[in-house]
C-alpha positions as a Markdown table, in Angstrom:
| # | Residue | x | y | z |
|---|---|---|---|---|
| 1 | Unk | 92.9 | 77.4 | 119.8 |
| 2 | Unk | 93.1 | 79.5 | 123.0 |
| 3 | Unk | 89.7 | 79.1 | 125.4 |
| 4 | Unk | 87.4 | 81.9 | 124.6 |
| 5 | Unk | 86.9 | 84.8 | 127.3 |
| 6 | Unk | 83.9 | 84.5 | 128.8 |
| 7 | Unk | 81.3 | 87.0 | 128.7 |
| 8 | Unk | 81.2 | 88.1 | 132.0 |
| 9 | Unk | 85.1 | 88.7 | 132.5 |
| 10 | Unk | 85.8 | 92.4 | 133.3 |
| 11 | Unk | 88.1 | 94.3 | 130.9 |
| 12 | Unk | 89.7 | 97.4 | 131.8 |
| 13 | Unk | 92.9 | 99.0 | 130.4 |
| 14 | Unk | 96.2 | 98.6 | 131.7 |
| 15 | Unk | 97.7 | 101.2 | 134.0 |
| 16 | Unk | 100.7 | 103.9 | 132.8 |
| 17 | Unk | 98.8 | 104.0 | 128.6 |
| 18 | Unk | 98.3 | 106.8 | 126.6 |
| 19 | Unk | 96.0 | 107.0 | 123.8 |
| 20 | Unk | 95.0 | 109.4 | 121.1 |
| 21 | Unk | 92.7 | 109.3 | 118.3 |
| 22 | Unk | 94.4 | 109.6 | 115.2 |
| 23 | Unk | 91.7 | 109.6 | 112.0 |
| 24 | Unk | 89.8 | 106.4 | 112.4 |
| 25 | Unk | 92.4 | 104.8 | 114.0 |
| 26 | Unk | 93.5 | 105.1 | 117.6 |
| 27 | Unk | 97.7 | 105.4 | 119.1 |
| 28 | Unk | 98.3 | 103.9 | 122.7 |
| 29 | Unk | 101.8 | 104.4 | 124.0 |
| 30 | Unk | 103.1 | 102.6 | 126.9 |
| 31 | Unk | 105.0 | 104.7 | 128.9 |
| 32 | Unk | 106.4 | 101.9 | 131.2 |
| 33 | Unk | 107.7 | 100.2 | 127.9 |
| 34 | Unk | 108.1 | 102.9 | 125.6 |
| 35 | Unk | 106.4 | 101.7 | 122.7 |
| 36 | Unk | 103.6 | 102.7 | 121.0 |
| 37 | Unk | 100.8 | 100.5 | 119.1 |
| 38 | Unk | 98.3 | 101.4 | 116.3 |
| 39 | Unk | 94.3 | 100.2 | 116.3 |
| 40 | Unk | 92.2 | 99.8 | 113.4 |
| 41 | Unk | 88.9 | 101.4 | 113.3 |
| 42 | Unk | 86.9 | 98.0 | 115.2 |
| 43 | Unk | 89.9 | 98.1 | 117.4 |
| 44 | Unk | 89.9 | 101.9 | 118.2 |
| 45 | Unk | 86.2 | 101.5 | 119.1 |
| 46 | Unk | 86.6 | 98.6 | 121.3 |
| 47 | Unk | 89.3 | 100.7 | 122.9 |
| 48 | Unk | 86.8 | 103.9 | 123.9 |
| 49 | Unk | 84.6 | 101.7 | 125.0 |
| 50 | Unk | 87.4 | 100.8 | 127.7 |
| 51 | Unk | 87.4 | 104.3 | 128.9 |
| 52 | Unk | 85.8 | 102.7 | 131.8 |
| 53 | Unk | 85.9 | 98.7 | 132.8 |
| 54 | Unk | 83.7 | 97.1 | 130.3 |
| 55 | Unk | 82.3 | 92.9 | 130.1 |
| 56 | Unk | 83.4 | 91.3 | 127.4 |
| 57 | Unk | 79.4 | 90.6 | 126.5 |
| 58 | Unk | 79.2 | 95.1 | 126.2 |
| 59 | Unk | 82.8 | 95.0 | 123.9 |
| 60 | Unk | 80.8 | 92.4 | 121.7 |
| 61 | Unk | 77.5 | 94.5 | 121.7 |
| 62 | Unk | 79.7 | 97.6 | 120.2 |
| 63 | Unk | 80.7 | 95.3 | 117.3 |
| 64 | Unk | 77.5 | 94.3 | 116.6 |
| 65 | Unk | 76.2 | 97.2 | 116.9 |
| 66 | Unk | 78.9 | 99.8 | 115.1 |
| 67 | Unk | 79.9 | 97.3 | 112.2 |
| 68 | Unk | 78.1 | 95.6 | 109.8 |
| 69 | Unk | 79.3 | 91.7 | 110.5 |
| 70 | Unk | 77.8 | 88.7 | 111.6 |
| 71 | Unk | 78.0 | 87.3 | 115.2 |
| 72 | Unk | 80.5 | 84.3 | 113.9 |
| 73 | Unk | 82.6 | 87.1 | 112.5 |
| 74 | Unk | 82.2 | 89.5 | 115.4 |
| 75 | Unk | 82.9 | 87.3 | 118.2 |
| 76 | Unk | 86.2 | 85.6 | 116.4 |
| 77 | Unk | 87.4 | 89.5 | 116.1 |
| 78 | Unk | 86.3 | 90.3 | 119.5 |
| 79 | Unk | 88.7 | 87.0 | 121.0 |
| 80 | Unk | 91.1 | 87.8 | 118.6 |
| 81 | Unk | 91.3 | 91.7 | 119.9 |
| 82 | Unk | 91.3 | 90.5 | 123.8 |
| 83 | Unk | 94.1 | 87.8 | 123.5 |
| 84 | Unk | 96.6 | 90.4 | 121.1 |
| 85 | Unk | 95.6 | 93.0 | 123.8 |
| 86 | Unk | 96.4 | 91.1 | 126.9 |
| 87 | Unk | 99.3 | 89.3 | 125.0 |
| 88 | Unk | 100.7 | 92.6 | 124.8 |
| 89 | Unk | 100.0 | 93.7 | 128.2 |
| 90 | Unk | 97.4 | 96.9 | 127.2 |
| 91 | Unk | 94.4 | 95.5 | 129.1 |
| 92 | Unk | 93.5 | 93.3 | 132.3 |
| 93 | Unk | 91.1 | 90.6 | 133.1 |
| 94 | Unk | 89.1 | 89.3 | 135.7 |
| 95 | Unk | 87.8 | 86.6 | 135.5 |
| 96 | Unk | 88.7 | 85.5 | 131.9 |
């Protein structure tokens, strides 16, 4: 199991995306790549939270706070979104 991110790393979006809202999911396309990738409702919300550099410890409070899930639950989503995200090269972080 990959080490957690810690809750003080700095998460901000990758440079040359695109993303639209789409429904209740969101669309990000890389243009560097050209490919596109789909988020899930918890997903898209983590996303427009990154609008602007966020902690990881402010991405788990809008789990907690827009879904109804338990912090066990929460915080194995919230790693689980980071490591896809960075594995797929749509955010940065500092400090991880």
């Amino acid at each position: 199991m990959p080490k957690p991110y810690s809750p003080d790393a700095l998460v901000s979006v990758a440079k040359d995306l695109v993303s639209s809202p789409l429904g209740d999911e969101t669309v990000i396309l890389s243009l560097a790549r050209g490919q596109y990738f789909s988020l899930n409702p918890v997903a898209a919300a983590l996303w427009e939270r990154l609008k602007t550099p966020a902690r990881v410890a402010e991405l788990r409070a809008v789990i907690m706070e827009s879904f109804e899930v338990n912090e066990e639950a929460g915080e194995r989503d919230l790693q689980a979104f980071l490591g896809e995200m960075q594995r797929r090269k749509l955010i940065e972080i500092e400090n991880g």
